[in-house]
C-alpha positions as CSV (number, residue, x, y, z in Angstrom):
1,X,-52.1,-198.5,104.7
2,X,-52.6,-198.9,101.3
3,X,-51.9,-202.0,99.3
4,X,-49.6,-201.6,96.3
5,X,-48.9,-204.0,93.6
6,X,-45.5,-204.5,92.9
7,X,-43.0,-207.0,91.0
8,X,-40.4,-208.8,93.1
9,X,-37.1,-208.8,92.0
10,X,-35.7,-210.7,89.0
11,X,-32.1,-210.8,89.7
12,X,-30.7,-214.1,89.8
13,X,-27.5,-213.5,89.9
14,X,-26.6,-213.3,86.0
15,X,-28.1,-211.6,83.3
16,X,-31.7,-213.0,82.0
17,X,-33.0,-213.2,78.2
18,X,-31.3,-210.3,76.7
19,X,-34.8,-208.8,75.6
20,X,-35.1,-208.4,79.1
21,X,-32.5,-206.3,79.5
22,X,-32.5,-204.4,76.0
23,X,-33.8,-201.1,75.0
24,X,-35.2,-201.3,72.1
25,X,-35.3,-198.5,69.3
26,X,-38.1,-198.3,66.2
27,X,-37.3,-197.2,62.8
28,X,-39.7,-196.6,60.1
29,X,-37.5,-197.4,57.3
30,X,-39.2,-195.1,55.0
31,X,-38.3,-192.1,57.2
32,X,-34.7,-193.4,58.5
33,X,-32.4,-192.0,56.1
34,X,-31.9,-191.9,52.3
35,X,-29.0,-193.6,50.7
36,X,-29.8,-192.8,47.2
37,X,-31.8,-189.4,46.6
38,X,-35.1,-190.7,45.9
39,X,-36.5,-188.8,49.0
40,X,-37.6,-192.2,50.5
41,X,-35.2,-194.1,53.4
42,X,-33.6,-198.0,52.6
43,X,-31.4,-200.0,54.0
44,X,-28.5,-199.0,53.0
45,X,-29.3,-195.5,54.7
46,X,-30.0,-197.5,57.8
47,X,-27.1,-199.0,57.9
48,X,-24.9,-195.9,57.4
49,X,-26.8,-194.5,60.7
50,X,-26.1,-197.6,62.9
51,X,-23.3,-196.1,64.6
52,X,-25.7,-193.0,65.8
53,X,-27.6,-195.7,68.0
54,X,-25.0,-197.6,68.9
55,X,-20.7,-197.7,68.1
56,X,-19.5,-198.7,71.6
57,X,-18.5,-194.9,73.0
58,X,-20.6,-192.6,75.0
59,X,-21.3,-190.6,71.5
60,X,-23.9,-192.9,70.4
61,X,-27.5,-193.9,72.2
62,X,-26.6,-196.7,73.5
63,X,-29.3,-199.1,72.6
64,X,-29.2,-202.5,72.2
65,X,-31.8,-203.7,69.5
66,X,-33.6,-202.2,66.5
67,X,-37.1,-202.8,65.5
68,X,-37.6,-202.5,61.5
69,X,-41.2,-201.6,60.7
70,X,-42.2,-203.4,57.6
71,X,-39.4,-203.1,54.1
72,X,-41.0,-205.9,52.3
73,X,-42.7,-205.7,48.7
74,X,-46.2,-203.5,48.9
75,X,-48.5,-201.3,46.7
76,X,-48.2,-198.9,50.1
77,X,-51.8,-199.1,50.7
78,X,-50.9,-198.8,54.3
79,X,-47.6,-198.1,53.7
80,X,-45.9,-201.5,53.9
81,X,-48.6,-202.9,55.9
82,X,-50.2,-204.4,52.9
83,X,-47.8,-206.6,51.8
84,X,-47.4,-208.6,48.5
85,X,-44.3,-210.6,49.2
86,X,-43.0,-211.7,52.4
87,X,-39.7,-212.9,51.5
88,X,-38.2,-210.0,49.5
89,X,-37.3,-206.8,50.3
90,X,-39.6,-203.9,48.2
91,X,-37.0,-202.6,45.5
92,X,-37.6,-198.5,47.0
93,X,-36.1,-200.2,50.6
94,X,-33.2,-202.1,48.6
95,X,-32.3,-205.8,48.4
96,X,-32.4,-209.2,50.4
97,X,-28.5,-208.5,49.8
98,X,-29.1,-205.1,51.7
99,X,-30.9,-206.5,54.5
100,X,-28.4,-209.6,55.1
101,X,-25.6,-206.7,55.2
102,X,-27.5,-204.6,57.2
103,X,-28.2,-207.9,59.7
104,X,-24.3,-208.9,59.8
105,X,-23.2,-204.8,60.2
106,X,-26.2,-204.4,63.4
107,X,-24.6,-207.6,65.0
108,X,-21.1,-206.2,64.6
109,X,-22.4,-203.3,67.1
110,X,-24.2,-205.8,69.6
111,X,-27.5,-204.6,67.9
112,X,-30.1,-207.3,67.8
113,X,-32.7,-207.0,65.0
114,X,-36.7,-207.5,65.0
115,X,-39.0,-207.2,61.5
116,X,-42.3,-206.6,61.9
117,X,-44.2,-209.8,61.1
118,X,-47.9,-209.0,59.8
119,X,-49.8,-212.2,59.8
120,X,-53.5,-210.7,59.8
121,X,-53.5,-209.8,56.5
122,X,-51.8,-209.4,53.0
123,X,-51.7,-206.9,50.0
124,X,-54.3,-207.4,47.1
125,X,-51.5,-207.9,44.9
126,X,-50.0,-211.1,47.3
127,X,-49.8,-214.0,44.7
128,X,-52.0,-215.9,47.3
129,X,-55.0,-213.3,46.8
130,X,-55.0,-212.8,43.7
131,X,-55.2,-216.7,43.1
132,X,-58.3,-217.0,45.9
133,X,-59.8,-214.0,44.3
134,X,-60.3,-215.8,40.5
135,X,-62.8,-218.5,41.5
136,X,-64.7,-219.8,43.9
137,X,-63.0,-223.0,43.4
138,X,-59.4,-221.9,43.2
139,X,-57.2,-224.2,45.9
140,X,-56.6,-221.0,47.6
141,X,-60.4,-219.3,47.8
142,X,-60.0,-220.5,51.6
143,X,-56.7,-218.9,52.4
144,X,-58.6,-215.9,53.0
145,X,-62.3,-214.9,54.6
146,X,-65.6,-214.8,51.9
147,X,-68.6,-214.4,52.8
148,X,-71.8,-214.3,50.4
149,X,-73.9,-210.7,50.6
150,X,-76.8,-210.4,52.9
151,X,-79.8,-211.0,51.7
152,X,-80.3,-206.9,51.1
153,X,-76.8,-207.2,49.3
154,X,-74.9,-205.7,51.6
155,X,-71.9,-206.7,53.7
156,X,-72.4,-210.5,55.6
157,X,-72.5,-208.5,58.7
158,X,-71.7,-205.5,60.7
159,X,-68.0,-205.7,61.5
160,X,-66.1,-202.2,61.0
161,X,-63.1,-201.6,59.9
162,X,-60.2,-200.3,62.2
163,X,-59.9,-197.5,60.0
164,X,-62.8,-194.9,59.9
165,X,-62.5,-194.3,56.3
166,X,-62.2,-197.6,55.3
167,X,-66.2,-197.9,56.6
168,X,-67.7,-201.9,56.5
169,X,-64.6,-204.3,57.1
170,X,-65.9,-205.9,53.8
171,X,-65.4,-205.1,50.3
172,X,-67.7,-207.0,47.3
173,X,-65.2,-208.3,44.9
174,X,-67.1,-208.3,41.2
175,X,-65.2,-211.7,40.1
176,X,-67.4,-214.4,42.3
177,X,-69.8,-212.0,43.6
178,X,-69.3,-212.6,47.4
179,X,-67.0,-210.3,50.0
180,X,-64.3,-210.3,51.3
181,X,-62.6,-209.5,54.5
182,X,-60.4,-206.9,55.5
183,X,-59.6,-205.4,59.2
184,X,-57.8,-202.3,57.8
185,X,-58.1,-201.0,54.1
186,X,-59.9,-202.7,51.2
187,X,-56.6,-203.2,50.3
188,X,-55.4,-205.4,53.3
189,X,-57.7,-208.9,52.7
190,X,-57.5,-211.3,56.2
191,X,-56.1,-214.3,55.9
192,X,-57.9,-217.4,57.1
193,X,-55.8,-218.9,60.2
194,X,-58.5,-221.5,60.5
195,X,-57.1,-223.0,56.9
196,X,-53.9,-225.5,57.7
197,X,-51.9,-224.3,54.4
198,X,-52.2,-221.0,55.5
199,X,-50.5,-221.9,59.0
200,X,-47.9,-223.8,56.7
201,X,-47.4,-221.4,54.6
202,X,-46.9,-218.6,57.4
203,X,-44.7,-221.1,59.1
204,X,-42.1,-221.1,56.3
205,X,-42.2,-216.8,56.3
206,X,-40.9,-217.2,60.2
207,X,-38.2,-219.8,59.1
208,X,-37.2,-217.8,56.0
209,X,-36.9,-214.4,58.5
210,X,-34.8,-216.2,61.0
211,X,-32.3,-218.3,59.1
212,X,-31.8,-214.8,57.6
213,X,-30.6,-214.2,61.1
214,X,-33.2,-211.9,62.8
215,X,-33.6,-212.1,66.5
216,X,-37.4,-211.8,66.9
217,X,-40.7,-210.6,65.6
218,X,-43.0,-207.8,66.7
219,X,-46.3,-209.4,65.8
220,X,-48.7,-206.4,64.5
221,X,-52.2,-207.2,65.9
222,X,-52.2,-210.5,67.3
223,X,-55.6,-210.6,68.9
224,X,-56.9,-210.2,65.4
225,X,-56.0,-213.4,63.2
226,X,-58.9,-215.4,63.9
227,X,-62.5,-214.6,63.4
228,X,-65.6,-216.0,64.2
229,X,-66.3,-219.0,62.6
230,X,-69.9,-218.6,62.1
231,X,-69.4,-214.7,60.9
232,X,-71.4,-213.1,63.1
233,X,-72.6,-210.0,63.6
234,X,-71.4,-208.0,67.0
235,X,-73.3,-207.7,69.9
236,X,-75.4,-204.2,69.4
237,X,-73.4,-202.8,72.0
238,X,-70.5,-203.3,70.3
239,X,-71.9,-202.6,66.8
240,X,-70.0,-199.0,66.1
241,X,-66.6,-200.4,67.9
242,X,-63.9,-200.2,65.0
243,X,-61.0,-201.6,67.9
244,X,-61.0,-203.4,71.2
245,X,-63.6,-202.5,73.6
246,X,-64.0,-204.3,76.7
247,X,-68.1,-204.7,77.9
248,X,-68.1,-207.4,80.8
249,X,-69.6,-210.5,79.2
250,X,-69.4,-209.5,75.8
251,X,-67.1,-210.6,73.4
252,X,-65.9,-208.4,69.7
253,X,-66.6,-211.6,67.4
254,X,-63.8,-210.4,64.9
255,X,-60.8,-210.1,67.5
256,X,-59.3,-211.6,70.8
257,X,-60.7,-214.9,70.5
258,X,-59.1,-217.7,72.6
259,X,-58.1,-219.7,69.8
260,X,-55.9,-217.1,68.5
261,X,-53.3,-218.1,71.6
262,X,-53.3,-221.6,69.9
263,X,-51.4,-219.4,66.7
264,X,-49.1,-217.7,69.0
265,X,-48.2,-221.0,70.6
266,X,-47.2,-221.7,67.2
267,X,-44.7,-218.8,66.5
268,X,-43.3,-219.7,70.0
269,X,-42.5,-222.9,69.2
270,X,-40.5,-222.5,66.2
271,X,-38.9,-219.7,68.1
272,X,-37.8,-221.6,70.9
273,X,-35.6,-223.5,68.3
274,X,-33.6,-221.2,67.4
275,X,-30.9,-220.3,69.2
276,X,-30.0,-216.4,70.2
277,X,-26.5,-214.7,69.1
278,X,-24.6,-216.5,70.9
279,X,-25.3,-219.8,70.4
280,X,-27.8,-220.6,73.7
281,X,-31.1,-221.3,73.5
282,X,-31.3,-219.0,76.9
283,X,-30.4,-216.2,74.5
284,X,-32.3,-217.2,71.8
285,X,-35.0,-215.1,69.6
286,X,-38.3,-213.3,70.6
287,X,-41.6,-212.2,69.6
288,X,-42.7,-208.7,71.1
289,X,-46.5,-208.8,70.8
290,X,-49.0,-205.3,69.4
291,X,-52.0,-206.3,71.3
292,X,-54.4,-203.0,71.0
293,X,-56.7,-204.3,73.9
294,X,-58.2,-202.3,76.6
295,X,-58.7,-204.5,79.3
296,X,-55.7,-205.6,81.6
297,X,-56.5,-208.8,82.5
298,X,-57.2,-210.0,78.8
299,X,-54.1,-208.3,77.8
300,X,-52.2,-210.3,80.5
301,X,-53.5,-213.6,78.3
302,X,-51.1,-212.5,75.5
303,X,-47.3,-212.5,77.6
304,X,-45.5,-214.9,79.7
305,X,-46.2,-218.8,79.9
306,X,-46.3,-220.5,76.2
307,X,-47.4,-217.6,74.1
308,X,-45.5,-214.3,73.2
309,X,-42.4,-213.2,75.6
310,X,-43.7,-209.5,76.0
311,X,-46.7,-207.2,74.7
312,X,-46.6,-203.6,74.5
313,X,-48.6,-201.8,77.1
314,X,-50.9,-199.8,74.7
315,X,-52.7,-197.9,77.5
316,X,-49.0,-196.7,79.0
317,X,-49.1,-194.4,75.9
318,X,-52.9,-193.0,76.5
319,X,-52.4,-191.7,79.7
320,X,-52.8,-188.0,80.3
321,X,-50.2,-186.1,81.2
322,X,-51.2,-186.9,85.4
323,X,-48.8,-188.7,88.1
324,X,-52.4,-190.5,89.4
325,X,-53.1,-192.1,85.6
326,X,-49.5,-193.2,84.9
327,X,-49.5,-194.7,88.0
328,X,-52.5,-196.2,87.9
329,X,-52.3,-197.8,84.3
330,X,-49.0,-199.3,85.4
331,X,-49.6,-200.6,88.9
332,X,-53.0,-202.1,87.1
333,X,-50.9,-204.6,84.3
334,X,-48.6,-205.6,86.9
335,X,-51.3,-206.5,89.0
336,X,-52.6,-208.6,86.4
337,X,-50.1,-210.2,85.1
338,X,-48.6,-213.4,85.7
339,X,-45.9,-214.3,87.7
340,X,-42.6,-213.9,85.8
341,X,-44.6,-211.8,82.8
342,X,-42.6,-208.9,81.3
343,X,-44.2,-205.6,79.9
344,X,-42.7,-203.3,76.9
345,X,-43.5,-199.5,77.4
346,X,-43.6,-197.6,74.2
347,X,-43.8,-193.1,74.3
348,X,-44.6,-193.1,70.8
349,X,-44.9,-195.2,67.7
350,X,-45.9,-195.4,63.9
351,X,-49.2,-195.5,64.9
352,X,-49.3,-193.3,67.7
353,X,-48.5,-189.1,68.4
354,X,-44.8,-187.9,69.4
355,X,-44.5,-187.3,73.2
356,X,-43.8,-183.8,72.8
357,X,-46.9,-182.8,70.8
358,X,-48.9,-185.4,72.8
359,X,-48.3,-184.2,76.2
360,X,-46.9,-180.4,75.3
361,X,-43.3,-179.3,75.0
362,X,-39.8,-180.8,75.9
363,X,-40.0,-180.7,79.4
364,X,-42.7,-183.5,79.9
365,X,-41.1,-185.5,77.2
366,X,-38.1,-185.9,79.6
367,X,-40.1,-186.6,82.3
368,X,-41.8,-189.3,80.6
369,X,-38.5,-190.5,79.0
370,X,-36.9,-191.0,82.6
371,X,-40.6,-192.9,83.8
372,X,-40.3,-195.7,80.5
373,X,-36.6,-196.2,80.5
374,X,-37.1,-196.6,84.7
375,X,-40.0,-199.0,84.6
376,X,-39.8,-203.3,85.0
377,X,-40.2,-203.9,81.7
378,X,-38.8,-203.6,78.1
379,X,-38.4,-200.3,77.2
380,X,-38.7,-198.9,73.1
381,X,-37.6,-196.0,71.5
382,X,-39.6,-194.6,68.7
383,X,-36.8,-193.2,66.2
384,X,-36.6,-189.2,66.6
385,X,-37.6,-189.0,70.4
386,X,-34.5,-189.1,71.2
387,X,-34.0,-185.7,70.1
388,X,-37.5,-184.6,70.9
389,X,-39.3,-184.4,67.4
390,X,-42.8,-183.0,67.5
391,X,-45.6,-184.2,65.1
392,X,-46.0,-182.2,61.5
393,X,-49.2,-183.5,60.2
394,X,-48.9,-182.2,56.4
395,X,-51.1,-179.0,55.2
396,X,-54.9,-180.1,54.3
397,X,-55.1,-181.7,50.7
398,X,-51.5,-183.3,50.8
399,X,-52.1,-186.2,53.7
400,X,-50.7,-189.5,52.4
401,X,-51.9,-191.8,55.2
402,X,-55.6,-193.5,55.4
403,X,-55.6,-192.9,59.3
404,X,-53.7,-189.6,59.8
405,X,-50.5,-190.7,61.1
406,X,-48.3,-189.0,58.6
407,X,-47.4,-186.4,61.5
408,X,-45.4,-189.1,63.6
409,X,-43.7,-190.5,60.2
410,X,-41.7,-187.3,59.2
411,X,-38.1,-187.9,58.0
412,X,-35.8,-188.1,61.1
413,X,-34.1,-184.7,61.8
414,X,-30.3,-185.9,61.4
415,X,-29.3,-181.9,60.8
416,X,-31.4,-178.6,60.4
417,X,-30.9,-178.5,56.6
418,X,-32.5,-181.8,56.2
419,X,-29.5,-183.3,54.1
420,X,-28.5,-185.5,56.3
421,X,-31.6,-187.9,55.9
422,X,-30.8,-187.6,52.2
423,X,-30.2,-185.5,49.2
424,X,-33.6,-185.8,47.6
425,X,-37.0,-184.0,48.2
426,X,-37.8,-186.2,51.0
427,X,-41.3,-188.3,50.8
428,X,-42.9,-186.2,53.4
429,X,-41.7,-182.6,54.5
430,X,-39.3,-182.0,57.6
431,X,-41.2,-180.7,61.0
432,X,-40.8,-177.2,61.4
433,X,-38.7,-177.7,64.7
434,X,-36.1,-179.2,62.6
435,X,-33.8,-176.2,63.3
436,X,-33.8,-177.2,67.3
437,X,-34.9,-180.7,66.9
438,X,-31.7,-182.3,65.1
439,X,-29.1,-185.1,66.4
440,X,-26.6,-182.1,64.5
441,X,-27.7,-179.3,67.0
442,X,-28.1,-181.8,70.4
443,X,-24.8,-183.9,69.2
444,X,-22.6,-182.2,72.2
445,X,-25.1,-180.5,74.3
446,X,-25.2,-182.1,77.5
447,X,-28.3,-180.2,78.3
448,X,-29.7,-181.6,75.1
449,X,-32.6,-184.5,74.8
450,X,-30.4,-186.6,73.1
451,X,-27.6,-186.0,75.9
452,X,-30.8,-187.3,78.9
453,X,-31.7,-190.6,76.3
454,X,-27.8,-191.3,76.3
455,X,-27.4,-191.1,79.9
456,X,-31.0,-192.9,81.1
457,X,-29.8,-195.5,78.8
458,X,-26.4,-195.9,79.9
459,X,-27.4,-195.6,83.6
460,X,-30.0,-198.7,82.8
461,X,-27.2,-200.8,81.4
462,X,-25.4,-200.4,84.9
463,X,-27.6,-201.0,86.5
464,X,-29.0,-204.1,88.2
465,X,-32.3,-202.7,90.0
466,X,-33.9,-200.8,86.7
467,X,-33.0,-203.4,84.4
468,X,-34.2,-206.5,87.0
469,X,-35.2,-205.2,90.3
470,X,-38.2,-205.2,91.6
471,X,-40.8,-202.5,91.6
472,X,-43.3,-201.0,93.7
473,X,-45.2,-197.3,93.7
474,X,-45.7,-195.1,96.8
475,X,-48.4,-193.0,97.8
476,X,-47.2,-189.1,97.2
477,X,-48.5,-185.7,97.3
478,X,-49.6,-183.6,94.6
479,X,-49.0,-184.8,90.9
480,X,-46.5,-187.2,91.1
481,X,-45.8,-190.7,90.3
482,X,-42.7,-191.9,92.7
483,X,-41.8,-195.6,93.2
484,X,-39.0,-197.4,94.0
485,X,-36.5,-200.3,92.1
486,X,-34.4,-202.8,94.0
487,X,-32.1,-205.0,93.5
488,X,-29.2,-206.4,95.8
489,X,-27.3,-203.6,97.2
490,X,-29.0,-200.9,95.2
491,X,-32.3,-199.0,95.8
492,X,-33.6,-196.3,93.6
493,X,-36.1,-193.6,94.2
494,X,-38.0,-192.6,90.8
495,X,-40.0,-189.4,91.4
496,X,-41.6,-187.3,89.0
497,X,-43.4,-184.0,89.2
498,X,-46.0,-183.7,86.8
499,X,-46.3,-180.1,87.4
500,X,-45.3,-177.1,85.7
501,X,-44.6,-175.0,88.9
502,X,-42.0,-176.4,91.7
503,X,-43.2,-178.9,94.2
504,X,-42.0,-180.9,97.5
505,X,-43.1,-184.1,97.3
506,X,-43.7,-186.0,100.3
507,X,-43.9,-189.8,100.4
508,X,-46.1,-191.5,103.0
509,X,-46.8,-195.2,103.8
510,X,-42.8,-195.8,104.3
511,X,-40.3,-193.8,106.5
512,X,-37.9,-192.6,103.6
513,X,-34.4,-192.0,104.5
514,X,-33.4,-188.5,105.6
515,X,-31.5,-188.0,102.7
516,X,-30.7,-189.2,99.3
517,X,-28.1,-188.8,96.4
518,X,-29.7,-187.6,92.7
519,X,-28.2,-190.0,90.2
520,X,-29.9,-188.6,87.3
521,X,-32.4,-185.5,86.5
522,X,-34.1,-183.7,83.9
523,X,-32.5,-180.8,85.2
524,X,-29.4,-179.3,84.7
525,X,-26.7,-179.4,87.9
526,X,-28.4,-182.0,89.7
527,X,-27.0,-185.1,89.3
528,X,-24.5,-186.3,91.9
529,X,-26.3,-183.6,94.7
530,X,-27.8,-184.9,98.3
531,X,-31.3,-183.8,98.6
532,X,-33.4,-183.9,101.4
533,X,-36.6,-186.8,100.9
534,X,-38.6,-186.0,103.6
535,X,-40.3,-184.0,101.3
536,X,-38.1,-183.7,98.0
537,X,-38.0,-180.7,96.5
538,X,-38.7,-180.9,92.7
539,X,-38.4,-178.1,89.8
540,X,-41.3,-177.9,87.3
541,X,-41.2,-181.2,85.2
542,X,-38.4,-182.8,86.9
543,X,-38.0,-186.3,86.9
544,X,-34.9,-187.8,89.0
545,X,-33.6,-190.8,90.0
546,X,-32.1,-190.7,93.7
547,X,-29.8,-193.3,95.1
548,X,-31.6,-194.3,99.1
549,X,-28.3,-194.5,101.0
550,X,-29.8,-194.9,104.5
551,X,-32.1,-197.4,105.4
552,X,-34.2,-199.7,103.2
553,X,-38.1,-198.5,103.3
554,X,-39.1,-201.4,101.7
555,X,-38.6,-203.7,105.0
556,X,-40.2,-200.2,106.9
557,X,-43.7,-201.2,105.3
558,X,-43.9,-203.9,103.2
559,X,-46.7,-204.1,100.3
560,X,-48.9,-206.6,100.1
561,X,-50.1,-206.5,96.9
562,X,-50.1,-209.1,94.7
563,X,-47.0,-210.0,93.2
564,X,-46.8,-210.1,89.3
């Protein structure tokens, strides 16, 4: 028989850290909603949507924290990601008296809140660069990474940036005559986490953020803050790689070093003394690491023990569309992981293409919604997927981001007029699906996207086994990913059919039950029907969740994978 990996179960008999539990939801600030008519989304837009994610009735999504991509002061050479003040809010986004409000209003709804905190790097205009950037002898020159040319003049070596465009990671600054660093855009210099003051100084940003009353971080590329001490150059091999690649017994010289855990230890530690919502240090805040790496095993470095709580899966989101490869990229992190380590699965991001343009239409969108919001892990909702937004890259000539992502970032579709993200000509045009695509148009369709993301959510929250059973995939026929979630007194059957045509899926390796009870499904009219399992009949696309109510097949044929 096979051997499976699999995840025991976590239920001890109460609830565990509540980012455990949560679902998560993302919201690009800038493409939210608009409170003032300027075309650009704030605060104070966000906070008159809170109720649309979550107001305590079955009208709302149902989620239980929100993750605020970055508001703070920035030229927008990345849009926000170059930042020139981390301890204000940038005046087109509102006020620090916005955000507070906007803090106490999400905690009045049981919403928990997480800022992006981007420690790699700073804006040009940060007060800290443009002091290291006036002399070589300026108290601050070390805050960031300089480097004299080589000896033909060019770049100190032959790190890329992560942006194509952007070319050498290294820009020659006129003033002192030697480079700089930057990962990203010329106008993102590194910071120098080898330099104490800059640890000090980052230190009081965390403090500053959480007596503000935040409940965690989402720590944007956290393999990246330290670099080679030496500065040197990559391995040939590795020579054209702009992000993580993984070559057994090589080693990118610019990211994933092993002193960069001794920084997350850090941000853990002044985490851990804070205490959560409710006054307990069980509840207490979080850090929810982007770790772009390849590798499983590396990646596994990042979560769990001292460092951060939970990492994003990044290769969860570049599967193809096939049962084998979701299964596959899955069953491989938990297999690495260590014991008591908890993932977060991500369909979409800021940074990354909309399920339904990704993997083709609505109908595998809802199949892969029902897989991430069924999974052991932590599970995040990128704002607009909820209602099935597609991507609407802008026509040639008017892009407006430095690595094509302006597709994913369109203002959220709150009606098919587009007045409800604001009066304004908004900063980047609506998709053209905005007529079908709209919370408006889905509000009270229970056939709706938006109708399946309220009920996988709410289903979640009730239950024990997908929120902290354990896990463990079966071998099935055909395209399809099926596994099963336990807990005490429940077992679930997940089961997906990645096809577009009707298919029985049968299970071997375990004797099923005869029989089962649909809880959930994509399609219409099936929830709450018995269905045969021995195989299961699926329609094209269908993903359902099916309640075992004979005997358990986990005591049948028990894995022996490694537990995770």
């Amino acid at each position: 028989m096979t051997t499976h990996p699999q995840i025991p179960p976590q239920d001890t008999g109460g609830p565990g850290p509540w980012w455990r539990e949560a679902v998560l939801y993302q919201i690009y600030p800038r493409s939210f909603a608009d409170s003032n008519g300027d075309g650009i989304g704030d605060l104070r837009g966000i906070i008159s949507r809170l109720d649309h994610l979550r107001d305590g009735t079955s009208s709302s999504l149902g989620v239980d924290a929100i993750w605020l991509s970055p508001f703070y002061p920035s030229p927008q050479a990345d849009f926000g990601y170059d930042i020139s003040d981390y301890q204000d809010v940038d005046p087109v986004y509102g006020t620090l008296a916005d955000f507070d409000e906007l803090v106490v209003e999400a905690h009045r709804r049981g919403l928990r809140v997480v800022v992006d905190l981007v420690m790699n790097h700073t804006s040009t205009e940060h007060a800290w660069f443009v002091e290291s950037r006036s002399s070589r002898t300026n108290p601050k020159r070390n805050w960031y990474i300089w480097a004299d040319p080589a000896p033909d003049g060019g770049p100190p070596n032959n790190w890329l940036s992560a942006f194509e465009k952007c070319g050498p990671a290294w820009t020659l600054d006129p003033t002192t005559g030697q480079y700089y660093l930057h990962s990203f855009t010329p106008g993102q210099p590194d910071l120098n986490w080898r330099e104490p003051a800059v640890r000090e100084a980052m230190r009081k940003v965390w403090r500053f953020w959480l007596n503000r009353g935040v409940d965690g971080f989402r720590a944007d590329v956290a393999h990246r803050l330290l670099k080679d001490e030496q500065l040197r150059d990559n391995p040939p091999e590795l020579a054209l790689a702009r992000r993580h690649v993984s070559v057994p017994g090589m080693r990118q010289r610019q990211l994933d070093l092993p002193e960069v855990h001794d920084v997350l230890r850090e941000l853990r530690e002044v985490l851990d003394s804070y205490p959560g919502l409710d006054g307990s240090m069980t509840q207490g805040r979080f850090v929810l690491g982007e770790v772009p790496i390849s590798d499983d095993a590396r990646l596994a470095e990042y979560f769990g023990g001292e460092g951060m709580h939970t990492v994003f899966h990044i290769a969860f989101w570049e599967q193809p569309w096939e049962g084998a490869a979701f299964r596959r990229t899955v069953d491989g992190l938990l297999a690495a992981m260590r014991p008591g380590s908890w993932p977060t699965y991500a369909l979409a991001t800021h940074d990354i293409s909309r399920t339904v343009s990704r993997f083709g239409g609505w109908g595998p969108a809802r199949a892969a919604a029902v897989i991430m919001l069924t999974l052991p892990g932590t599970p995040c909702v990128y704002y607009g997927e909820e209602i099935g937004m597609a991507d609407a890259p802008p026509p040639a000539g008017l892009e407006r981001d430095v690595d094509g992502r302006d597709g994913q970032r369109t203002p959220m579709q709150w009606d098919a007029s587009g007045k409800g993200f604001g009066t304004g000509t908004p900063w980047l045009a609506p998709g053209p699906d905005a007529g079908r695509a709209n919370v408006e148009a889905q509000r009270d369709d229970p056939a709706s996207m938006l109708a399946l993301y309220r009920r996988l959510i709410r289903y979640r929250g009730g239950s024990t086994a997908l929120r902290r059973g354990g896990y463990r995939s079966l071998d099935s026929s055909g395209d399809s990913y099926v596994y099963l979630r336990q807990a005490a007194g429940e077992l679930l059957l997940v089961a997906v059919n990645f096809q577009r045509s009707p298919a029985e899926v049968t299970v071997t390796g375990v004797e099923l039950p005869a029989a089962g009870r649909i809880e959930l499904s994509t399609h219409d009219g099936r929830a709450g029907a018995t269905v045969p399992l021995r195989p299961l009949p699926l329609g094209p696309l269908e993903a359902v969740v099916v309640r075992l109510t004979d005997e358990d097949p986990t005591t049948a044929a028990p894995s022996k994978g490694p537990a995770a």
